[in-house]
C-alpha beads as a LAMMPS data file, in Angstrom:
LAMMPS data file: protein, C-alpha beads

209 atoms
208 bonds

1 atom types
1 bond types

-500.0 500.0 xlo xhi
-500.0 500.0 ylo yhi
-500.0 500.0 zlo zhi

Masses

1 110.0

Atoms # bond

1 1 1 -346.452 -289.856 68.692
2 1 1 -345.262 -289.458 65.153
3 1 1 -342.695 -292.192 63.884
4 1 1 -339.666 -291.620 63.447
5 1 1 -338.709 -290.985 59.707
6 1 1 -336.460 -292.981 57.317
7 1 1 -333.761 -291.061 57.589
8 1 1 -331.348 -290.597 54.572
9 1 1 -327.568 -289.139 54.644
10 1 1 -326.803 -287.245 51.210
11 1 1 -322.285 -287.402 51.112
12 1 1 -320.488 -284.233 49.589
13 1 1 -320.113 -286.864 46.728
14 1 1 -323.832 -285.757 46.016
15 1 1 -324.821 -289.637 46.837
16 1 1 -328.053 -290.373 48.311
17 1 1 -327.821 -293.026 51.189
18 1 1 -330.858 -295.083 52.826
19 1 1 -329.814 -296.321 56.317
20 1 1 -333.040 -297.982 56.642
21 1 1 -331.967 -300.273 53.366
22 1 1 -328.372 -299.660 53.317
23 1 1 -328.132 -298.909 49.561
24 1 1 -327.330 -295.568 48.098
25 1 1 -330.778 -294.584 46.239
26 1 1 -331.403 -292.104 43.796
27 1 1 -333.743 -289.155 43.470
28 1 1 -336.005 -291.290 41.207
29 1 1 -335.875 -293.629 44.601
30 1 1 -336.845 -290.829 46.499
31 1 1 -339.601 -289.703 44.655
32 1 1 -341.053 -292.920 44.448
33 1 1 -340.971 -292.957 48.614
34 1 1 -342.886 -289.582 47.769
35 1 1 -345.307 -291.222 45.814
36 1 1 -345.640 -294.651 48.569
37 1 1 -346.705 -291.901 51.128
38 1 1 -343.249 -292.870 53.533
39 1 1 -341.786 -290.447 55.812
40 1 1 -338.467 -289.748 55.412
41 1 1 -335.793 -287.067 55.724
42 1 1 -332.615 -286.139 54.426
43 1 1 -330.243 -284.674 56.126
44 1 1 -326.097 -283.554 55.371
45 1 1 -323.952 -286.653 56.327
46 1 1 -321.498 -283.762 58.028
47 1 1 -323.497 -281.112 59.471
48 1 1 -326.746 -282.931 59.923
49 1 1 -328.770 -280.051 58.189
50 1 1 -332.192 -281.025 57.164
51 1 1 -332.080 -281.164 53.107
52 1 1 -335.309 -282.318 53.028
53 1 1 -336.691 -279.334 51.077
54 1 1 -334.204 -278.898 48.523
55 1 1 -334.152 -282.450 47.343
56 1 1 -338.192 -282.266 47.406
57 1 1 -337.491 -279.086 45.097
58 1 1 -334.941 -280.834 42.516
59 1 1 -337.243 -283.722 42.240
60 1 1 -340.115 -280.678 40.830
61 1 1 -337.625 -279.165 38.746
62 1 1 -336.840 -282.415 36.817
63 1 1 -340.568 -283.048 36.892
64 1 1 -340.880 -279.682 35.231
65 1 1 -338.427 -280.048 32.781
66 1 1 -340.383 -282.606 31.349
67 1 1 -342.895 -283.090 28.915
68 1 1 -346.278 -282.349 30.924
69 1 1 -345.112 -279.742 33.761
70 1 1 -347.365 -278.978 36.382
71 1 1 -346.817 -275.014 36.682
72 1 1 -347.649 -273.132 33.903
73 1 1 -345.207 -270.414 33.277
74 1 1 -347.095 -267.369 34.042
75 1 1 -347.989 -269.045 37.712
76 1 1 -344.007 -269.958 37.987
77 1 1 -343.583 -265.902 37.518
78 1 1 -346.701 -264.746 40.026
79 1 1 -344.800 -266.608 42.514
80 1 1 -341.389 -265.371 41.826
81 1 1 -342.892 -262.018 42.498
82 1 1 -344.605 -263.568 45.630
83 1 1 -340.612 -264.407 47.148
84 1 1 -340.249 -261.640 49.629
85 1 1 -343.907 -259.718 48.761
86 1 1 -345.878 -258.734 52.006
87 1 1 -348.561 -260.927 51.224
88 1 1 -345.816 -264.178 50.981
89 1 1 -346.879 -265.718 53.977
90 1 1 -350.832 -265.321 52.835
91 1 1 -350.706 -266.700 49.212
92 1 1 -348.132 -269.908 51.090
93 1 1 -351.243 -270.279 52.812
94 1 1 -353.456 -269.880 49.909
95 1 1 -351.571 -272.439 48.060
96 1 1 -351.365 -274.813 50.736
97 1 1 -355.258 -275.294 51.775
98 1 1 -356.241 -275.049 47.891
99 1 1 -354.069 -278.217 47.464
100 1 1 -355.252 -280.084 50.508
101 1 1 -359.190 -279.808 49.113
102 1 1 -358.249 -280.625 46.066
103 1 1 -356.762 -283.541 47.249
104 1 1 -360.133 -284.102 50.083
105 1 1 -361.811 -283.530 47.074
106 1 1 -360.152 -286.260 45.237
107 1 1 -360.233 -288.906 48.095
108 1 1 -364.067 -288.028 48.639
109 1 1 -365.074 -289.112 45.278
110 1 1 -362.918 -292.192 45.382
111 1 1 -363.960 -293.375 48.669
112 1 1 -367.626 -292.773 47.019
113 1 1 -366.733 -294.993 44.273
114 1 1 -365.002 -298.197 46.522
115 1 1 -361.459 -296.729 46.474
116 1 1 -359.740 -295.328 49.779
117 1 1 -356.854 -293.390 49.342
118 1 1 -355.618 -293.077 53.119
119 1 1 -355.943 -289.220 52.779
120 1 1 -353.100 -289.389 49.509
121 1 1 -353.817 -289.281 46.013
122 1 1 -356.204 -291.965 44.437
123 1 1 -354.693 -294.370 42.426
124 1 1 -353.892 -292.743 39.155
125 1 1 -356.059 -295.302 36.706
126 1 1 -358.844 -295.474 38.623
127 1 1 -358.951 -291.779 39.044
128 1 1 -358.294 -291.626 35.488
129 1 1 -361.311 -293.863 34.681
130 1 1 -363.544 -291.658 37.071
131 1 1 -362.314 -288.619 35.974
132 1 1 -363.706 -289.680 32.295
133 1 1 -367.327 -290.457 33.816
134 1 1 -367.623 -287.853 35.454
135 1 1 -366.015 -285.050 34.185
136 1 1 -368.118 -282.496 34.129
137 1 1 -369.373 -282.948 37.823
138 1 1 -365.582 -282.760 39.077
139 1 1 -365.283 -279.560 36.597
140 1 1 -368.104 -278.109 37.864
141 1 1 -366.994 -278.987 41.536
142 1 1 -363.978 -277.398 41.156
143 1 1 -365.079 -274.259 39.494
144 1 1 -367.350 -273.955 42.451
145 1 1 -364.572 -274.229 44.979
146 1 1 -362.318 -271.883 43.246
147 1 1 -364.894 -268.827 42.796
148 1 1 -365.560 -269.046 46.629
149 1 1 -362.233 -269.318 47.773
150 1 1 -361.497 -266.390 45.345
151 1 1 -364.161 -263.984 46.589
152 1 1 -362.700 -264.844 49.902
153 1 1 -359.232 -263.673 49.293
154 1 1 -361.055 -260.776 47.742
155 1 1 -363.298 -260.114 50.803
156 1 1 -359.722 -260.598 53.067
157 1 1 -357.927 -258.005 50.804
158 1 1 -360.963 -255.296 50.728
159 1 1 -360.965 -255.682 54.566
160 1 1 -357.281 -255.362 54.773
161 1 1 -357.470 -252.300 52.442
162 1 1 -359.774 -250.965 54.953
163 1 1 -358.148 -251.484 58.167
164 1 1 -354.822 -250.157 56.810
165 1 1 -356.222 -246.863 55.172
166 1 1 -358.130 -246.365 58.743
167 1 1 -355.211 -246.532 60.465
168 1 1 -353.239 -244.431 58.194
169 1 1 -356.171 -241.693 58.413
170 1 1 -355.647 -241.827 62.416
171 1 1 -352.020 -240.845 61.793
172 1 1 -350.725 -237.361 63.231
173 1 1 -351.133 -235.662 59.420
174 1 1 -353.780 -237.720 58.005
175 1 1 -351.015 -238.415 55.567
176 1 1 -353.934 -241.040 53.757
177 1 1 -353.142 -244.463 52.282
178 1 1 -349.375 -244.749 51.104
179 1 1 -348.641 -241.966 52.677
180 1 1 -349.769 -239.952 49.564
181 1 1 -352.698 -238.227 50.383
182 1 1 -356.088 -239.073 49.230
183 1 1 -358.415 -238.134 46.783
184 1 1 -362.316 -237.874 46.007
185 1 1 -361.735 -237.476 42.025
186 1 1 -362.038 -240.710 40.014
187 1 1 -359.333 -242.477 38.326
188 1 1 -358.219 -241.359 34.953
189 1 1 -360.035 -243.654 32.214
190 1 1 -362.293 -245.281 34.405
191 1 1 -359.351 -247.187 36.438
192 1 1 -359.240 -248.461 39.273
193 1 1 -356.100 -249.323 41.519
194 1 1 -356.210 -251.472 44.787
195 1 1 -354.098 -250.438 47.450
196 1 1 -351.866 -253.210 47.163
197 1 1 -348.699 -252.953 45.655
198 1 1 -349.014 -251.627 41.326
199 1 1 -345.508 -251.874 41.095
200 1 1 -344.875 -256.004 41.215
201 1 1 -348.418 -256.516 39.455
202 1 1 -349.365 -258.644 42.275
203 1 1 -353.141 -258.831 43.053
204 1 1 -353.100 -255.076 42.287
205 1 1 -356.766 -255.272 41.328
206 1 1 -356.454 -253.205 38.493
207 1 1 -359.356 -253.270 35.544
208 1 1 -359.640 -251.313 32.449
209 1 1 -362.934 -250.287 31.129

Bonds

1 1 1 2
2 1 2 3
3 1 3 4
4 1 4 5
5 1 5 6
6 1 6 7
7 1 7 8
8 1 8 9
9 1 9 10
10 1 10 11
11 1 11 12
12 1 12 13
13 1 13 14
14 1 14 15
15 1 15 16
16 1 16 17
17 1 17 18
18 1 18 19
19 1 19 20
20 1 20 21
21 1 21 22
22 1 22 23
23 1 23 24
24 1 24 25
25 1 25 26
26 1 26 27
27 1 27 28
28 1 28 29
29 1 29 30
30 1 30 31
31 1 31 32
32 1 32 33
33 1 33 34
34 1 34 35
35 1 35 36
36 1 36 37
37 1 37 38
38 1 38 39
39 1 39 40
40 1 40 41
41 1 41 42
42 1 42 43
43 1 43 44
44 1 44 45
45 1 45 46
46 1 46 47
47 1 47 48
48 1 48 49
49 1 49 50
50 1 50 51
51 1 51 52
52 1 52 53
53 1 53 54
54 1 54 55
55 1 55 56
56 1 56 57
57 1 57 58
58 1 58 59
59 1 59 60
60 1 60 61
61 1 61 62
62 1 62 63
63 1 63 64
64 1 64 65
65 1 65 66
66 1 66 67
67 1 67 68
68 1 68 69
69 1 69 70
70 1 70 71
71 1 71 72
72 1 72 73
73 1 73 74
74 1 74 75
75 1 75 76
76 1 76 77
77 1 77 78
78 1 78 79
79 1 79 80
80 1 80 81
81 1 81 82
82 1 82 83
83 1 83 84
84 1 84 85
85 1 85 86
86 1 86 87
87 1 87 88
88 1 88 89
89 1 89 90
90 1 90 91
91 1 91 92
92 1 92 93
93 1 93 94
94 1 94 95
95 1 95 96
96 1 96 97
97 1 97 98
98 1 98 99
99 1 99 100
100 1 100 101
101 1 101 102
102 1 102 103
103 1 103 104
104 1 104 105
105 1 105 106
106 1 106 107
107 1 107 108
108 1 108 109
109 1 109 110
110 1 110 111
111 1 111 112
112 1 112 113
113 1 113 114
114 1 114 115
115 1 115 116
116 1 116 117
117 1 117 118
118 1 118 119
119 1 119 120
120 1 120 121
121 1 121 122
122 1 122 123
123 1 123 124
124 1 124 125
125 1 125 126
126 1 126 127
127 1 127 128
128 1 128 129
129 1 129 130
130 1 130 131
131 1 131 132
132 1 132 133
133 1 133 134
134 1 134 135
135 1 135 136
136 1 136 137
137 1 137 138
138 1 138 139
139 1 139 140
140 1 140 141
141 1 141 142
142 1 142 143
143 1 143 144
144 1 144 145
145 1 145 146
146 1 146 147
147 1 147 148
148 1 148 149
149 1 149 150
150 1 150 151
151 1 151 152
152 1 152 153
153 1 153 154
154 1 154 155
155 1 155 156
156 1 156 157
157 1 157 158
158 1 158 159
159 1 159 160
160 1 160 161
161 1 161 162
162 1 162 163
163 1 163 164
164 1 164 165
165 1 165 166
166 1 166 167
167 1 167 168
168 1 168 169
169 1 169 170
170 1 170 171
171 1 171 172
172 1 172 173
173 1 173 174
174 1 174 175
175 1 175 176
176 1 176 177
177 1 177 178
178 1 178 179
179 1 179 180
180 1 180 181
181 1 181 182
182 1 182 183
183 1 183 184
184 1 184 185
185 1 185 186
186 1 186 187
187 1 187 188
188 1 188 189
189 1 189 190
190 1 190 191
191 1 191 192
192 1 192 193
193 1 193 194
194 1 194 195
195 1 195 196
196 1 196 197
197 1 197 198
198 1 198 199
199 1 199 200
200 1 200 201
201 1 201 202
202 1 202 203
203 1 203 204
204 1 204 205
205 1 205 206
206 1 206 207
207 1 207 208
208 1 208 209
């Protein structure tokens, strides 16, 4: 049975309030409850609406407005153009187990080295210190890890690709993929365009000889 989270009431005031210490916190409090590992939620002192989310969000965006943000700006805009793509739901997903074995990754090595993280992030010095001895084992670890997961996705989109154009071919018509009709005769300048969407620039595949 999970435990029942620290719950905290945010007022129309915009103030932050811990019943479980029975001080009005701030978001620097709440990311540090974040960074503890403590379960918590926060929820509208009127309507009870889970605000969890959001306040997890504004504590990023200050983090980002910083001087060492996480999310380069090119990544910030792939995933703008993810919000409301077809493939949303699959890159969420991408996103979500990439983190996670970074993070197994992470608590492997420590555990390895004396250190046990409780399935969290290893304490920042010591990973720090690690991270300097062994650098190019982690590098190489994670370049590993990346270039399978990413012929993976490939391997999932090629199939997809597949499946679809099949299924499009079976249509009354044989209208072809997108519903345009397809041809034998190569791309102009030696291009080639996936069947995903060329509009958004979104995994589209394309290469340039």
């Amino acid at each position: 049975m999970a435990p029942t989270p620290r719950l905290i009431k945010k007022y129309p005031n915009r103030r932050l309030y811990d019943t479980q210490t029975s001080v009005y916190i701030t978001l620097a409090d709440i990311r540090q409850l974040v960074l503890d590992g403590a379960h918590f939620q926060v929820v509208d002192a009127r309507s009870q609406e889970d605000l969890t989310r959001s306040i997890l969000l504004q504590i990023i965006v200050e983090g980002e407005a910083g001087p060492s943000p996480l999310f380069p700006q090119e990544m910030l805009a792939q995933m703008i153009r993810f919000h409301g793509h077809p493939m949303q739901g699959l890159m969420s997903t991408c996103l979500e187990k990439t983190l996670q074995a970074f993070i197994e990754v992470q608590a492997h090595a420590e555990a390895q080295h004396g250190g046990d993280t409780g399935g969290s992030l290893p304490d920042a010095m010591r990973w720090a210190q690690f991270m300097q001895d062994h650098a190019p084992v982690m590098q190489r670890m994670m370049s590993d890890y990346i270039e399978q997961s990413k012929n993976l996705f490939l391997g999932m989109q090629a199939q997809m690709q597949q499946q679809t154009r099949a299924a499009l071919d079976d249509m009354p018509g044989g209208q072809g993929f997108g519903g345009q009709g397809q041809s034998d005769a190569p791309a102009p300048d030696g291009q080639r365009t996936s069947a995903f969407d060329t509009r958004s620039g979104i995994l589209n595949g394309d290469t340039k000889n």
